[in-house]
The first five atom37 places (N, CA, C, CB, O) and aatype in JSON, in Angstrom:
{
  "aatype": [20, 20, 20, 20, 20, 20, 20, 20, 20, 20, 20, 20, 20, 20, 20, 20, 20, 20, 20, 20, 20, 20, 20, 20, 20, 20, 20, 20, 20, 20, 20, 20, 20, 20, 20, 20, 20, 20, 20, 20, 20, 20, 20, 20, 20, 20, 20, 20, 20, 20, 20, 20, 20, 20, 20, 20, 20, 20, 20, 20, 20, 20, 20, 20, 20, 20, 20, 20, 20, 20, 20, 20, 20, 20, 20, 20, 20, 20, 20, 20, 20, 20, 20, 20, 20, 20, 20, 20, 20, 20, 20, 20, 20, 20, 20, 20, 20, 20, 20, 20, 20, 20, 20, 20, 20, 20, 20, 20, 20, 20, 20, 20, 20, 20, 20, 20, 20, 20, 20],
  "atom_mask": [
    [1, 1, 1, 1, 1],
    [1, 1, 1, 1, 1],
    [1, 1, 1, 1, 1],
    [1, 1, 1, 1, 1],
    [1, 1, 1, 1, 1],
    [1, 1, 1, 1, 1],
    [1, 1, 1, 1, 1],
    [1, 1, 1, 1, 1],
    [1, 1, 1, 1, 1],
    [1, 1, 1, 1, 1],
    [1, 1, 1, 1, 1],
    [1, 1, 1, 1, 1],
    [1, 1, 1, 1, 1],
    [1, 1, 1, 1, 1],
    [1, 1, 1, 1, 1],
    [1, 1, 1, 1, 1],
    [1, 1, 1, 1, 1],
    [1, 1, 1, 1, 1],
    [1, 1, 1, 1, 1],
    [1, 1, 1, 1, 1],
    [1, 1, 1, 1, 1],
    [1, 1, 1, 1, 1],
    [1, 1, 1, 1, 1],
    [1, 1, 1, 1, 1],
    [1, 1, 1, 1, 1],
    [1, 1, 1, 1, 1],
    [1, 1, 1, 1, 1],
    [1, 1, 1, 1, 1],
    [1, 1, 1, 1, 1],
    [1, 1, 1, 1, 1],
    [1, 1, 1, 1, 1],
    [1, 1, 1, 1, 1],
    [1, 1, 1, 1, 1],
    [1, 1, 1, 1, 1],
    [1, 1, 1, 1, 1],
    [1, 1, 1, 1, 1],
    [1, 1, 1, 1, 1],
    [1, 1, 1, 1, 1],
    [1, 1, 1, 1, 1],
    [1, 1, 1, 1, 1],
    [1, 1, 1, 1, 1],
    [1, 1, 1, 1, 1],
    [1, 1, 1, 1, 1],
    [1, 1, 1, 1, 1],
    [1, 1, 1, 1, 1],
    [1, 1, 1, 1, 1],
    [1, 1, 1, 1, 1],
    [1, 1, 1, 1, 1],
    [1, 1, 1, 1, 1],
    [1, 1, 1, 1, 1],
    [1, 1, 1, 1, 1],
    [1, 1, 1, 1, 1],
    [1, 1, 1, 1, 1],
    [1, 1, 1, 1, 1],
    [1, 1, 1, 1, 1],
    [1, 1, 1, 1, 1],
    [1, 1, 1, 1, 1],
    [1, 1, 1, 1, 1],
    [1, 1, 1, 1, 1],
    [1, 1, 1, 1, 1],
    [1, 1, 1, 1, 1],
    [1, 1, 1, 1, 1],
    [1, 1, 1, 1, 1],
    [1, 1, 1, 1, 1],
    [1, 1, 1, 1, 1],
    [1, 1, 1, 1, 1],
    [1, 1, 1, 1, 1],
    [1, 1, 1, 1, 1],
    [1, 1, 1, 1, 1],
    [1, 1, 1, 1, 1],
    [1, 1, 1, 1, 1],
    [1, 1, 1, 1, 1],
    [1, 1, 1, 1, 1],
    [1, 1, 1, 1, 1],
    [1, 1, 1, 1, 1],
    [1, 1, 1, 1, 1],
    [1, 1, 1, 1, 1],
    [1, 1, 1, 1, 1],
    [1, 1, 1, 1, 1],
    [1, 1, 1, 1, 1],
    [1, 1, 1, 1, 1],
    [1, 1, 1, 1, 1],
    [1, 1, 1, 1, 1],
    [1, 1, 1, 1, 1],
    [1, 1, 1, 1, 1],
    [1, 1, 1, 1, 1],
    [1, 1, 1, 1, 1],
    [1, 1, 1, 1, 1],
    [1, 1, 1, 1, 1],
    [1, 1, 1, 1, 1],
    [1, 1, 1, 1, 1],
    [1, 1, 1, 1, 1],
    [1, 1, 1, 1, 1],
    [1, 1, 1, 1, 1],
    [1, 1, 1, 1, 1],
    [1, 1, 1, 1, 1],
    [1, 1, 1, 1, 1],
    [1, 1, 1, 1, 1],
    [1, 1, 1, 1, 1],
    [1, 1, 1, 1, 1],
    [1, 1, 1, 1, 1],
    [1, 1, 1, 1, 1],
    [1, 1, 1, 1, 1],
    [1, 1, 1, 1, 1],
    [1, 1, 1, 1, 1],
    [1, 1, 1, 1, 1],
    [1, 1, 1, 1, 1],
    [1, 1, 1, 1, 1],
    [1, 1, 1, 1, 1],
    [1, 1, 1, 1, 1],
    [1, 1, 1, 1, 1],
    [1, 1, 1, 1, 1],
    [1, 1, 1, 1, 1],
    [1, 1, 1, 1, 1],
    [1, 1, 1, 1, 1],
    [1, 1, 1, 1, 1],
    [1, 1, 1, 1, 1],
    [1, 1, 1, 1, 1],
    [1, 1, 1, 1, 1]
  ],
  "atom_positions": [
    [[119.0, 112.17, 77.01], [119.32, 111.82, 78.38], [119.16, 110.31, 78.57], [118.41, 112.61, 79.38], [118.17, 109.81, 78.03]],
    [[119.98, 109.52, 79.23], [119.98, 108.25, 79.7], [119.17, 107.9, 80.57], [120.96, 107.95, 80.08], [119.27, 108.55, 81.61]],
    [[118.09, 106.77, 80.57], [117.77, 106.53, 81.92], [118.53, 106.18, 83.19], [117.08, 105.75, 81.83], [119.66, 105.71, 83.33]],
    [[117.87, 106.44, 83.83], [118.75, 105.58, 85.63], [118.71, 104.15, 85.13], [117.52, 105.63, 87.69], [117.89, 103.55, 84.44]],
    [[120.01, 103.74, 85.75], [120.3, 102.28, 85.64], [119.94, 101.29, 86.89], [121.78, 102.16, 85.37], [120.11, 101.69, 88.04]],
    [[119.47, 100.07, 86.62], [119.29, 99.54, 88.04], [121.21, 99.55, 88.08], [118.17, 97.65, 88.24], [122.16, 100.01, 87.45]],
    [[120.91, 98.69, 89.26], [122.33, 98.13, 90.27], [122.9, 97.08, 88.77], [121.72, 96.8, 92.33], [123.74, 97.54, 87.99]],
    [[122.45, 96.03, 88.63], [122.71, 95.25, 87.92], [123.08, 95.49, 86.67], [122.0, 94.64, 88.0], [123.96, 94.84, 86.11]],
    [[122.34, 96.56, 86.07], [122.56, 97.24, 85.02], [124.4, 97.93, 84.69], [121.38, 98.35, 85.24], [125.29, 97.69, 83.86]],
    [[124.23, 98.81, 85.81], [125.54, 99.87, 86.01], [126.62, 98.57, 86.28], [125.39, 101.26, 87.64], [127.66, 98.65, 85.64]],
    [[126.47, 97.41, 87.14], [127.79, 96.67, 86.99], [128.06, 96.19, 85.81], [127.93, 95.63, 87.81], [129.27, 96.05, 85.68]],
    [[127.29, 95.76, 84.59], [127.44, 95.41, 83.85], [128.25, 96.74, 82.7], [126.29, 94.73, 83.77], [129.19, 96.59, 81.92]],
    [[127.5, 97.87, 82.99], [128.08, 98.99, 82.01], [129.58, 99.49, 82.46], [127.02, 100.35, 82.0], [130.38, 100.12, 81.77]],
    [[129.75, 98.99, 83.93], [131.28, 99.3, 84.28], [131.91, 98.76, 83.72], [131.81, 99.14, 85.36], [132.93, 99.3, 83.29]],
    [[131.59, 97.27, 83.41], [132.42, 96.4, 82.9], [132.56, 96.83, 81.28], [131.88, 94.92, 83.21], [133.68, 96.84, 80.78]],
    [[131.39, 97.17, 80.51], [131.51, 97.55, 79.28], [132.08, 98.74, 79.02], [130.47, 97.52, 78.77], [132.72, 98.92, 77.98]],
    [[131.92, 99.7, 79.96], [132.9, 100.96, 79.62], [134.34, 100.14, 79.57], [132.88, 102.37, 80.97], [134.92, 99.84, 78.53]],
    [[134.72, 99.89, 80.72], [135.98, 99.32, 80.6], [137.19, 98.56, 79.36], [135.69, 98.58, 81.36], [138.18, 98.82, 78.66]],
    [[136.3, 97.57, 79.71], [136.39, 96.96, 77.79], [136.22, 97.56, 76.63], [135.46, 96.04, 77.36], [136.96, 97.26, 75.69]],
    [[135.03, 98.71, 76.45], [134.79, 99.52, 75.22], [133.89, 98.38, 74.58], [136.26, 100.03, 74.28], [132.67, 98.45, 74.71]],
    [[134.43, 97.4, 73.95], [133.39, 96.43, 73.12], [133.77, 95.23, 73.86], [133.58, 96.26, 71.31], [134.91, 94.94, 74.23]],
    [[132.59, 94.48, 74.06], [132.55, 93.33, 74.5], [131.26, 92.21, 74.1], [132.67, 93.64, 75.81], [130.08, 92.55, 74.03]],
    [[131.71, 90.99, 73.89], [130.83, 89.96, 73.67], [130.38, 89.29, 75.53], [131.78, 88.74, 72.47], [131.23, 89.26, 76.43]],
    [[129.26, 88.93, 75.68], [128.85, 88.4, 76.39], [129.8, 87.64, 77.64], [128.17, 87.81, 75.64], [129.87, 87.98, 78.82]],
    [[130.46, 86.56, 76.99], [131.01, 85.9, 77.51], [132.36, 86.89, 78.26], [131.18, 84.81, 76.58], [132.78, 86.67, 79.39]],
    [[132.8, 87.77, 77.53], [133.93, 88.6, 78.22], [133.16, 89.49, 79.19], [134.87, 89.53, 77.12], [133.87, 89.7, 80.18]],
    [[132.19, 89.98, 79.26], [131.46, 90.22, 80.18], [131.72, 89.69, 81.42], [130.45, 89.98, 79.85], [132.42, 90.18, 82.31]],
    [[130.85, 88.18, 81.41], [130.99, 87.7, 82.55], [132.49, 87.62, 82.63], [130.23, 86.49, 82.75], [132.68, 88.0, 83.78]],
    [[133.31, 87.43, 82.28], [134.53, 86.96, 82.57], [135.23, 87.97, 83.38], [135.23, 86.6, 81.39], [136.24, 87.69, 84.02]],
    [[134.62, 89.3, 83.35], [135.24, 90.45, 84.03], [134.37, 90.08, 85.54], [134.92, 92.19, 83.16], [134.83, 90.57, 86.57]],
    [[133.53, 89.51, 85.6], [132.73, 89.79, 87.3], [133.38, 88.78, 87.84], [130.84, 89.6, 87.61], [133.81, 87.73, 87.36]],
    [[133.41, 89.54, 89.7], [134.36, 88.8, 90.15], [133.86, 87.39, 90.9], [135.11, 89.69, 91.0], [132.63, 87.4, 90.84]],
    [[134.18, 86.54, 91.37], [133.16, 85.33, 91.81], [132.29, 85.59, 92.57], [133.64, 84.29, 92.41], [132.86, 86.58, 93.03]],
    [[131.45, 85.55, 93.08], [130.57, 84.32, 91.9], [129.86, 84.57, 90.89], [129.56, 83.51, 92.41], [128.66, 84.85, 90.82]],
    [[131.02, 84.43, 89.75], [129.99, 85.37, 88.57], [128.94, 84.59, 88.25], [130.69, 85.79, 87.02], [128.76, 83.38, 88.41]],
    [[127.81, 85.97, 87.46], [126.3, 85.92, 87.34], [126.23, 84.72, 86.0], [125.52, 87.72, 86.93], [127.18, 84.96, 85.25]],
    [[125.68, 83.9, 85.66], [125.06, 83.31, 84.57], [125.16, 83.85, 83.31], [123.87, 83.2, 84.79], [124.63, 84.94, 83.11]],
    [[125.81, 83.24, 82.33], [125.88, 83.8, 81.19], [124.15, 84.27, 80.54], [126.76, 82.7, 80.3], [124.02, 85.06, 79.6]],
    [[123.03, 83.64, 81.21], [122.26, 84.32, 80.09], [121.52, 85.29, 81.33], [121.09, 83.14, 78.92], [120.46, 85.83, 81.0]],
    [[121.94, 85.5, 82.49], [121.45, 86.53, 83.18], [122.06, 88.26, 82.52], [121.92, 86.12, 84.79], [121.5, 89.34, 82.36]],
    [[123.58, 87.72, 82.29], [123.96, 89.43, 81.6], [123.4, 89.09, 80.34], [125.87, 90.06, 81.41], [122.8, 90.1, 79.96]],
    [[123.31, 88.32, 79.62], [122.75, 88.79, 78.08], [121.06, 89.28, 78.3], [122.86, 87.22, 76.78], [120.41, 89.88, 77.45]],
    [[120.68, 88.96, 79.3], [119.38, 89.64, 79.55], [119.34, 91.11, 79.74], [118.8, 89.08, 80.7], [118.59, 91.92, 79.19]],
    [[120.7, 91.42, 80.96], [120.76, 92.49, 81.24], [120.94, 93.38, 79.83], [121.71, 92.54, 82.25], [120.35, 94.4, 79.46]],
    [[122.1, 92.48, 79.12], [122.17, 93.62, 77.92], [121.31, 94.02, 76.93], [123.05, 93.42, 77.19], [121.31, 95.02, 76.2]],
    [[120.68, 93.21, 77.01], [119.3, 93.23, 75.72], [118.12, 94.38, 76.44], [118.29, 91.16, 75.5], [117.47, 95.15, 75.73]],
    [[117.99, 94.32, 78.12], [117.38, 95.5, 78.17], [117.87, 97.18, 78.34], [116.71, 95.18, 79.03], [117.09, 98.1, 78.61]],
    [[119.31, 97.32, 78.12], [120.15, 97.56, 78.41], [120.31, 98.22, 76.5], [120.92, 96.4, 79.3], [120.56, 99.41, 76.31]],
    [[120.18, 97.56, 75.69], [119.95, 98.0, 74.23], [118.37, 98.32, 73.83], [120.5, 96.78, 73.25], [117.93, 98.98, 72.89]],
    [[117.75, 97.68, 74.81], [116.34, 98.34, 74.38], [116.31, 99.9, 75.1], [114.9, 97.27, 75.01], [115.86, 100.89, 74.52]],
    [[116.84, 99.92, 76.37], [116.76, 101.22, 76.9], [118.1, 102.25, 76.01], [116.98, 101.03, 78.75], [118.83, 103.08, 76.55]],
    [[118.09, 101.87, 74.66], [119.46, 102.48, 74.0], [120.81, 102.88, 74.82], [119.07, 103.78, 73.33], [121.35, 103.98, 74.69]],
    [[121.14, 102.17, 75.43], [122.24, 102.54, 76.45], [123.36, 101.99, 75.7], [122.08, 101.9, 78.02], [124.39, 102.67, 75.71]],
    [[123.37, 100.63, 74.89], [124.25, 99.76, 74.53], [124.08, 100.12, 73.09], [124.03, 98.31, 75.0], [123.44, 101.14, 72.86]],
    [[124.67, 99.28, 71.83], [124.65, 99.58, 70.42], [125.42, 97.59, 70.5], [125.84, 101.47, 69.69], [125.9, 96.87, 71.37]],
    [[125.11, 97.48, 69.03], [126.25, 96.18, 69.06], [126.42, 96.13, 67.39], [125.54, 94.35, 69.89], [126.12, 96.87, 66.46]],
    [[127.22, 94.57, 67.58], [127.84, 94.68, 65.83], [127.35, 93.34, 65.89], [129.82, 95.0, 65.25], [127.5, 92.59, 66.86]],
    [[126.71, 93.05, 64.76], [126.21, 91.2, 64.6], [128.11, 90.37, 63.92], [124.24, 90.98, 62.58], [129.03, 90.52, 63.11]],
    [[127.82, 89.89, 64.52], [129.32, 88.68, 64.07], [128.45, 87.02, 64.11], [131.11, 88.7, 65.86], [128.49, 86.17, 64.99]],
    [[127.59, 87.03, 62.59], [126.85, 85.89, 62.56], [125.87, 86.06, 63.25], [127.41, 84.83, 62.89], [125.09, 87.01, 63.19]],
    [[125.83, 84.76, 64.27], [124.66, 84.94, 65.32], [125.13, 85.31, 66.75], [123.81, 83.59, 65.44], [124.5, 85.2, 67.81]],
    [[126.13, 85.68, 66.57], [126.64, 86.62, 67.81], [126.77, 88.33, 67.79], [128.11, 86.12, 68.07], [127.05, 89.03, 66.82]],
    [[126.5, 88.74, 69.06], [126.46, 89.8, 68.97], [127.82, 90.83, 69.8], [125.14, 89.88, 69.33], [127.92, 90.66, 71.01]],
    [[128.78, 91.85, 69.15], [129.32, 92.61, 70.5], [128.98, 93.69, 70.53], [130.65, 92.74, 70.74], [128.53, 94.35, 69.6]],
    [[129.22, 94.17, 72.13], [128.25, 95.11, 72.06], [129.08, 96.72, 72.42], [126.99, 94.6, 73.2], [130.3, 96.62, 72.25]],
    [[128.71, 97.84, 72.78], [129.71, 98.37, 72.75], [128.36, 99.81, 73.41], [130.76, 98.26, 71.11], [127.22, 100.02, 72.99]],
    [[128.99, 100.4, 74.31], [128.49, 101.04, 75.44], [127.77, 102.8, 74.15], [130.22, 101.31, 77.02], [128.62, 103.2, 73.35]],
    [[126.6, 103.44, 74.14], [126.3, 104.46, 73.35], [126.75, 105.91, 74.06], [124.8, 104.34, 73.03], [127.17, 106.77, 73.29]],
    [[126.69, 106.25, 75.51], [127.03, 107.09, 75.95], [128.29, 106.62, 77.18], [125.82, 107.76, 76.25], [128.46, 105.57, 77.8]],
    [[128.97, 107.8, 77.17], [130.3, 107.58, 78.24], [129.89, 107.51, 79.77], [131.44, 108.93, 78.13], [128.96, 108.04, 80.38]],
    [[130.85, 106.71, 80.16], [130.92, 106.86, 81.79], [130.96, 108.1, 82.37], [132.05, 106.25, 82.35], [130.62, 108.32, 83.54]],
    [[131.43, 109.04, 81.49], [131.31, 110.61, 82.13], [130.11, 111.26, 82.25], [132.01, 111.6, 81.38], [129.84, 111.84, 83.31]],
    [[129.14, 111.25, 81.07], [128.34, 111.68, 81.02], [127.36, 110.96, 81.43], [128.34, 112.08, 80.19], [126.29, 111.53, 81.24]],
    [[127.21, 109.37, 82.21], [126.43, 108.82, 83.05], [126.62, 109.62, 84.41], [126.72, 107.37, 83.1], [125.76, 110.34, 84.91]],
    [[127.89, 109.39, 84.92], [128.49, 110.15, 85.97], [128.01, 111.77, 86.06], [130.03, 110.02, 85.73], [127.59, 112.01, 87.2]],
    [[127.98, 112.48, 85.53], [127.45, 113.9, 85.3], [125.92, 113.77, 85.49], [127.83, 114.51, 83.76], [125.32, 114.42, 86.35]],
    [[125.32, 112.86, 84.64], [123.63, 113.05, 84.93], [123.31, 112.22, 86.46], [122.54, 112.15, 83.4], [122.33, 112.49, 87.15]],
    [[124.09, 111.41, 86.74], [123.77, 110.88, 88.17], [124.28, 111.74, 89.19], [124.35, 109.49, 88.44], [123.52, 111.79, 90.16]],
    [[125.25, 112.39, 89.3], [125.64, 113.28, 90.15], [124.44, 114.57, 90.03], [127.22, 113.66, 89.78], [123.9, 114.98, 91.07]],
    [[124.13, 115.07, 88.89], [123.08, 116.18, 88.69], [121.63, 115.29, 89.72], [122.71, 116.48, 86.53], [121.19, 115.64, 90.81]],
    [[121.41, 114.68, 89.27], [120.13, 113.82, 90.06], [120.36, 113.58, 91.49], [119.87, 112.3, 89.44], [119.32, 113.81, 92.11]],
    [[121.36, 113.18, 92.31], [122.0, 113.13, 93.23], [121.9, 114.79, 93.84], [123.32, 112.5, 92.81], [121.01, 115.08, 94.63]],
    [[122.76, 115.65, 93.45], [122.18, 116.92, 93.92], [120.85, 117.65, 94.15], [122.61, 117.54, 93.33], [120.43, 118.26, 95.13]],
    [[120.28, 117.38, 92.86], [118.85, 117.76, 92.52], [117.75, 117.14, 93.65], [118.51, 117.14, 90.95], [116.88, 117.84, 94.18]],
    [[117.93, 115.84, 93.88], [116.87, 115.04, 94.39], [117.09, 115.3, 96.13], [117.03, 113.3, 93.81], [116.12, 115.68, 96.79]],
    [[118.64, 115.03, 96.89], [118.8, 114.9, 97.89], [119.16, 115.58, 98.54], [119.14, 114.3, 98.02], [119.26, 115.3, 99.74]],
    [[119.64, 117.1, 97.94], [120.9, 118.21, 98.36], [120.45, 119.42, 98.09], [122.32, 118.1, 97.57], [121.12, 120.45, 98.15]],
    [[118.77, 119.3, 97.66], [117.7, 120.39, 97.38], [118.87, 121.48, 96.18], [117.04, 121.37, 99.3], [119.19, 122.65, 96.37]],
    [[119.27, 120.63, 95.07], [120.3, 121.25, 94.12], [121.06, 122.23, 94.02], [119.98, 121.44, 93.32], [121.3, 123.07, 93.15]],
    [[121.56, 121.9, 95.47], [123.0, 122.58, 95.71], [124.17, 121.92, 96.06], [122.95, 123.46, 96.66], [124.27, 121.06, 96.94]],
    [[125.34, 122.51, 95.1], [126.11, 121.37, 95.05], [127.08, 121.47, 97.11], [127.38, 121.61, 93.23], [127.64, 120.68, 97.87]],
    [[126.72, 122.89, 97.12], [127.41, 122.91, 98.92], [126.68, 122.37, 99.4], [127.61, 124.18, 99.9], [127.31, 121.48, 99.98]],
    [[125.17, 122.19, 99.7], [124.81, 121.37, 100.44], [125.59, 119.37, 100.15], [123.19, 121.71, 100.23], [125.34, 118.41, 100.88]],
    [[126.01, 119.38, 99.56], [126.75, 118.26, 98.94], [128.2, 117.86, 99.63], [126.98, 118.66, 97.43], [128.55, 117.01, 100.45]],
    [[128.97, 119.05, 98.78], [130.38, 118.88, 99.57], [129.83, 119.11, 101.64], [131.8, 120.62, 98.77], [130.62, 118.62, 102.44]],
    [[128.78, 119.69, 102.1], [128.9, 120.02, 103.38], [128.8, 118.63, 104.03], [127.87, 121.07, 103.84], [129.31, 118.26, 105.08]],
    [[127.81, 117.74, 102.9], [127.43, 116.18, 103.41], [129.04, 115.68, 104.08], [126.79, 114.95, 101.77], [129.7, 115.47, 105.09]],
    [[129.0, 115.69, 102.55], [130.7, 114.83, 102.88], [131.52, 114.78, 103.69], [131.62, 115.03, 102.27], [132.11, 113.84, 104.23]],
    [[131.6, 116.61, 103.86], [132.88, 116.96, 104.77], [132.42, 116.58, 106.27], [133.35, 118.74, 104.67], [133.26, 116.3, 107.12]],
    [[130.97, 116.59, 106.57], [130.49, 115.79, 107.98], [130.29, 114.55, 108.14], [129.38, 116.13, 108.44], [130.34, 114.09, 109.28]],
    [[129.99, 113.62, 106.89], [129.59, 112.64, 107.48], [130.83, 111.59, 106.93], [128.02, 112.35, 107.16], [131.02, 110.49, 107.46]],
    [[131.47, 112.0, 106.03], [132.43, 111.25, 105.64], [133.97, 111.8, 105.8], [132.1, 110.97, 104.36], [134.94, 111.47, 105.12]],
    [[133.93, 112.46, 106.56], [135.28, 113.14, 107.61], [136.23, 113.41, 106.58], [136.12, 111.99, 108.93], [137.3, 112.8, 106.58]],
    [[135.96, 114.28, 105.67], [136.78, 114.86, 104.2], [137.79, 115.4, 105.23], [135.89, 116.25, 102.89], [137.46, 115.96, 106.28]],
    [[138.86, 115.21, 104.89], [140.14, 116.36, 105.07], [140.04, 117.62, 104.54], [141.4, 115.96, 104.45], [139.15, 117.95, 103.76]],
    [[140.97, 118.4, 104.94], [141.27, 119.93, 105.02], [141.93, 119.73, 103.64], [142.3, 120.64, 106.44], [141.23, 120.31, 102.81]],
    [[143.01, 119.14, 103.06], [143.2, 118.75, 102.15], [142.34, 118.07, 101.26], [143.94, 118.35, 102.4], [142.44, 118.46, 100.1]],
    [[141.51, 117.15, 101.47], [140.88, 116.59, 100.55], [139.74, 118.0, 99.55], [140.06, 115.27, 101.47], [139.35, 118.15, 98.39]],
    [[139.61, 118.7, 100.79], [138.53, 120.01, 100.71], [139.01, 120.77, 99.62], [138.46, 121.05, 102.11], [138.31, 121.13, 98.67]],
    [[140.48, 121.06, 99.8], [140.8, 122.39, 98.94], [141.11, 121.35, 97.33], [142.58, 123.55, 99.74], [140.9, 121.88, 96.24]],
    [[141.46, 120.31, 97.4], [141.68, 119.29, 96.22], [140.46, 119.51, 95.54], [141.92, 117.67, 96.61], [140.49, 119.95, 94.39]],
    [[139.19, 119.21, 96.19], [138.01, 119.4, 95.71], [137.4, 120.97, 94.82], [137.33, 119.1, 96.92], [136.76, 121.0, 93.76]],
    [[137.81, 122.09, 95.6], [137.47, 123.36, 95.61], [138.56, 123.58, 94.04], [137.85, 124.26, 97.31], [138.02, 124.21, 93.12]],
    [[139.99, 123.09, 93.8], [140.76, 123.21, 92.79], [140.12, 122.75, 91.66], [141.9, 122.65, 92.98], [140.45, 123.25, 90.58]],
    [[139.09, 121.73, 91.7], [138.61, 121.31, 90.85], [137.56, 121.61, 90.05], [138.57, 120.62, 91.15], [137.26, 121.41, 88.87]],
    [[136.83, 122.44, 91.47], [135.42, 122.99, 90.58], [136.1, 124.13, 90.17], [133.79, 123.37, 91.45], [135.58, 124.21, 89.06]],
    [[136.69, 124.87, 90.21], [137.49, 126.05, 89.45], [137.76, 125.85, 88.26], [138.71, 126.4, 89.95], [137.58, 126.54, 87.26]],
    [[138.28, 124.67, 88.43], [138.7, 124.57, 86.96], [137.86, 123.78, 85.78], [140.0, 123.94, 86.99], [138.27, 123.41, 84.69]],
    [[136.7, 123.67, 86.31], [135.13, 123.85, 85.76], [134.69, 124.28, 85.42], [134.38, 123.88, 85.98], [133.52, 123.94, 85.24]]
  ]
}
């Protein structure tokens, strides 16, 4: 299982899912202005490979790095934690959030319902 990511963390792994492998500098090059300091993400990534989240390939004294588990299966254990923690782990208490506080459509509803079916 992955740990929880801070904030800073997960923007950086969006960007690395995205890319698949990336060196530092393409990193920042994906954030949008005002991007962060080149040695603020190599910080992030180094704790980010200590928490085994990341993997990399040495190229000399450079490193790229390349994401160990998928965006899906981050997405799956944060959504599970998300239910679990706030929705007393039910996923209707979940969709009921939504459909009240974030004014889901009648359509958006049954789009949703097609989906866990086919789950």
């Amino acid at each position: 299982m992955m740990q929880e990511l801070t904030k800073a963390e997960e923007q950086v792994m969006q960007i690395l899912w995205k890319l698949n492998k990336a060196f530092v500098k393409e990193i920042v090059a994906q954030f949008p202005e005002p991007k962060p300091a080149y040695n603020t993400v190599s910080t992030i990534i180094r704790i980010l490979e200590k928490k085994k989240i990341v993997g990399y390939e040495s190229f000399g004294r450079t490193h790229r790095y390349f994401p160990l588990h998928s965006r899906e299966a981050y997405a799956n254990q944060s959504a599970t934690h998300l239910i679990e923690n706030y929705f007393g782990g039910s996923a209707e208490n979940l969709v009921s959030f939504f459909v009240k506080e974030k004014n889901i459509s009648a359509s958006e509803l049954e789009q949703i319902m097609e989906q866990i079916k086919k789950s």
